[in-house]
Structure formats: C-alpha cells, structure tokens
C-alpha positions in Angstrom: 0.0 0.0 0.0 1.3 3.6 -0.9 1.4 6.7 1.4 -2.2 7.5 2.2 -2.8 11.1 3.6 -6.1 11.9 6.0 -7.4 15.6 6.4 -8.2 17.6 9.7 -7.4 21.3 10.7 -7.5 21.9 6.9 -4.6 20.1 6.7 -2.8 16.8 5.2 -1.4 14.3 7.7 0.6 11.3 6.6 -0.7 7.6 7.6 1.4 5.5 8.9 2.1 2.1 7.3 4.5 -1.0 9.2 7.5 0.5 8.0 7.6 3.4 10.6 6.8 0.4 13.6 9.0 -2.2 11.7 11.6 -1.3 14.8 9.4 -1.4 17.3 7.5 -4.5 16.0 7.9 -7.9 17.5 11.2 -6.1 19.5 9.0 -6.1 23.3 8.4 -9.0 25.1 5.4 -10.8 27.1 5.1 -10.4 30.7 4.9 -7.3 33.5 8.6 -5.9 32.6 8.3 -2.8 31.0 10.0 -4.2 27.7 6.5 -5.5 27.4 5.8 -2.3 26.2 9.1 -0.5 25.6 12.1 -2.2 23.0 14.7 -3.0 25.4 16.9 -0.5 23.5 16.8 2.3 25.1 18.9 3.6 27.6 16.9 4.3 30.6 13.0 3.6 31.0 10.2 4.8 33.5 6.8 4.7 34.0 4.6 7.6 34.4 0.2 8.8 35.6 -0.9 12.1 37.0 0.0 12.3 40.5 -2.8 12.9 43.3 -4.7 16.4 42.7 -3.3 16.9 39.2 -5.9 16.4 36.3 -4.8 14.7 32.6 -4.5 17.7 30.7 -2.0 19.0 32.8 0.0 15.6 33.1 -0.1 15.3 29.7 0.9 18.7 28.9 3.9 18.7 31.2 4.7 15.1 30.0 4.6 16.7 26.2 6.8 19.8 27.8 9.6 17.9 28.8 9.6 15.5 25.4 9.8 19.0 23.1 12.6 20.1 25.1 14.6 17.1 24.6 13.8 16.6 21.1 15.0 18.7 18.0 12.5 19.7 16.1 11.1 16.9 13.8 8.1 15.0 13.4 6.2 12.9 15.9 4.4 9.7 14.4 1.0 9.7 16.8 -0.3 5.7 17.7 -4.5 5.7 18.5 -5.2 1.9 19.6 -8.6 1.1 18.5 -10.2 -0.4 21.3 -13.9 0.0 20.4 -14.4 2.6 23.2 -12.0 5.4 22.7 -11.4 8.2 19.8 -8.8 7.0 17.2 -9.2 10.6 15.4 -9.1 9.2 12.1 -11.6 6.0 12.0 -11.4 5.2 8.4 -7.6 5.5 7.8 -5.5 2.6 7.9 -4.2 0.5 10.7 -0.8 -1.0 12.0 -0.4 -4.1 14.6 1.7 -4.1 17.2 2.4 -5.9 20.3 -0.6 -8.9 20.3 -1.9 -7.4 16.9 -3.6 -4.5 18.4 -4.9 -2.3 15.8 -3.5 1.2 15.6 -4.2 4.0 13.4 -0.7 6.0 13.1 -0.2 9.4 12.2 3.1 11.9 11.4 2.2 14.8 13.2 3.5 16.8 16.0 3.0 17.8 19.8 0.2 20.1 19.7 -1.7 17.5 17.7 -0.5 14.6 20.5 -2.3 17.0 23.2 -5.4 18.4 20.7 -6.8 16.0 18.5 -7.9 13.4 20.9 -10.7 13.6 24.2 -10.4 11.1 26.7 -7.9 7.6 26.2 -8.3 4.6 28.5 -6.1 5.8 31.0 -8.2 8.8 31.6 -9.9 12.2 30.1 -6.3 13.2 28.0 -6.0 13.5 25.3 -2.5 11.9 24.4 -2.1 9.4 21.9 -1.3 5.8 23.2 2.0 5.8 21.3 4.1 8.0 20.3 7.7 8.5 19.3 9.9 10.9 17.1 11.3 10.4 13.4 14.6 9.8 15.0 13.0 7.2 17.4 15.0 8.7 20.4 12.3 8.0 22.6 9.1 6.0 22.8 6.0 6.6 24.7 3.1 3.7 25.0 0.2 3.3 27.1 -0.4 -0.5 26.5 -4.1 -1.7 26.3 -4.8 -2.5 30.1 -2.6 -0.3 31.6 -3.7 2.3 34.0 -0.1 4.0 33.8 2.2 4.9 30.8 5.6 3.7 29.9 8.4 5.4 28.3 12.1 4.9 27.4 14.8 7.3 26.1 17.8 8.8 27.1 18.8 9.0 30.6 18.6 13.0 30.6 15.4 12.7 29.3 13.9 10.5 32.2 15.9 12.3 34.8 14.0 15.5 33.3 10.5 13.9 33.7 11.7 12.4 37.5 12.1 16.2 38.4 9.1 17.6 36.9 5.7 17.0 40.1 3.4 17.1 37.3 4.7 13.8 35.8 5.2 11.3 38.4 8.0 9.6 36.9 9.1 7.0 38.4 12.5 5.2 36.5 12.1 1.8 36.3 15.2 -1.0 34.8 14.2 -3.4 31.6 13.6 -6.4 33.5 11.7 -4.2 36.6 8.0 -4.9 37.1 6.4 -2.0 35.5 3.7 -1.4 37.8 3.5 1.7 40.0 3.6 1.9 43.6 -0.3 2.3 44.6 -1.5 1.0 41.3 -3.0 -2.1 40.4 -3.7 -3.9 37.3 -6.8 -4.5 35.6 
C-alpha cells in the first residue's frame, strides 16, 4: 500500500504504514517488565500517571513539555489503539499491529496534535495518543491496552527531566523491573 494522507485542521497528515513500527515491532516482550511495552533499546526507562490532585490535561501537557525540550524539532508519528471505546481521530484511515496485533491507526504529526486531537484515552480524560515516538525514534512513549499507567524509554537525561518535573510522576524503572506503580494495580 502507498502513502495515504487523511485531512483535519484543513490540513494533510501522513498515515502510517508498518515501515515506521517495523523497529518497534515484535522487538518487546510478554510479561509485567516494562520491555513488554518498551524495545529494550533504550537507555533508561520509566513509568509515568498524574500524581494525586493533578488532572490529565495538565499531566499530559507537562509530560509533552519535557519530550519537546529534549527533542529537536522533527516530526512525531502519533499511535490511536482502537479499542472499540475510545477516539482514534481518524476511524477510516488505515491500521498497523503491534504488540498482540492491536490495531492502531498511526499518524506523522506533532505535539500540539498529540495534546489536541484526541478527548479522553483509557487511562483517563487526555488526550494523548497511546504511542508516540519521534522520526529519530529517540524515545518512545506507550500506554499499553490494560494499563492504568504509561511507559516510556529514552535517554537517561530525558527520564531524569520527567523524574524532576511534580506534574509527571516519573518513576524510573530497569528493563527487566515490574512495570507497575507503587499504589496501582492492574486491571
């Protein structure tokens, strides 16, 4: 299949086809670790929700914050698992499967998209995507199907950065380290 482009905001956005998750695909592994949802090639990892008395929006902005800042300027390709019950902003483009062939509809876009286009995920009433990584693939951010929290790995700067920031609620974990938060259970 060739490049297929979707519309919104008056504007052309690029679909994503298995070639931009061909890196990430089949590279995580089953269990609670938080390679389940993370490549273990990365150099530090963490696991992230709003902390008590901060709302999603403000999570997820501050979460986005921090990525911008430790990412030059390129595009972001945007992950919306279809789950029957939550917004996957484009329902009749295309999707990719990842992890247990979850259908997702991917899009090359950008940060203000990752906090605008979508209302209210699984995790909560943000709007950020369930995936989400740069071109350059320095990082990756998912949120997988059943999880209450959201995983990320990247650099070590970049986790230390979202460790310091209160409205993120970062909490590093190692590759092989249970995943789950402290005071979190899963579903």
């Amino acid at each position: 299949m060739g490049v297929v482009d979707v519309t919104r905001d008056g504007q052309s956005w690029r679909i994503g086809t298995a070639d931009e998750v061909a890196w990430l695909a089949g590279q995580t592994t089953q269990g609670l670790s938080i390679t389940t949802a993370i490549p273990p090639v990365f150099d530090a990892y963490a696991t992230f929700y709003p902390p008590d008395g901060v709302g999603y929006p403000a999570h997820e902005r501050a979460v986005v914050d921090v990525l911008v800042k430790h990412t030059p300027e390129q595009p972001w390709w945007l992950g919306y698992l279809e789950t029957g019950a939550h917004d996957i902003v484009f329902p009749r483009a295309p999707r990719v499967s990842l992890y247990w062939n979850w259908p997702y509809v991917l899009v090359e876009a950008g940060p203000e998209q990752a906090l605008n286009w979508r209302t209210g995920h699984m995790r909560g009433d943000g709007p950020l995507p369930d995936l989400l990584f740069p071109a350059d693939r320095s990082w990756l951010v998912s949120a997988l199907w059943d999880d209450t929290w959201t995983d990320i790995g990247g650099t070590a700067d970049l986790i230390t950065a979202l460790r310091h920031n209160p409205l993120v609620n970062a909490r590093p974990v190692g590759p092989d380290e249970d995943a789950l938060p402290p005071g979190l259970t899963r579903e």
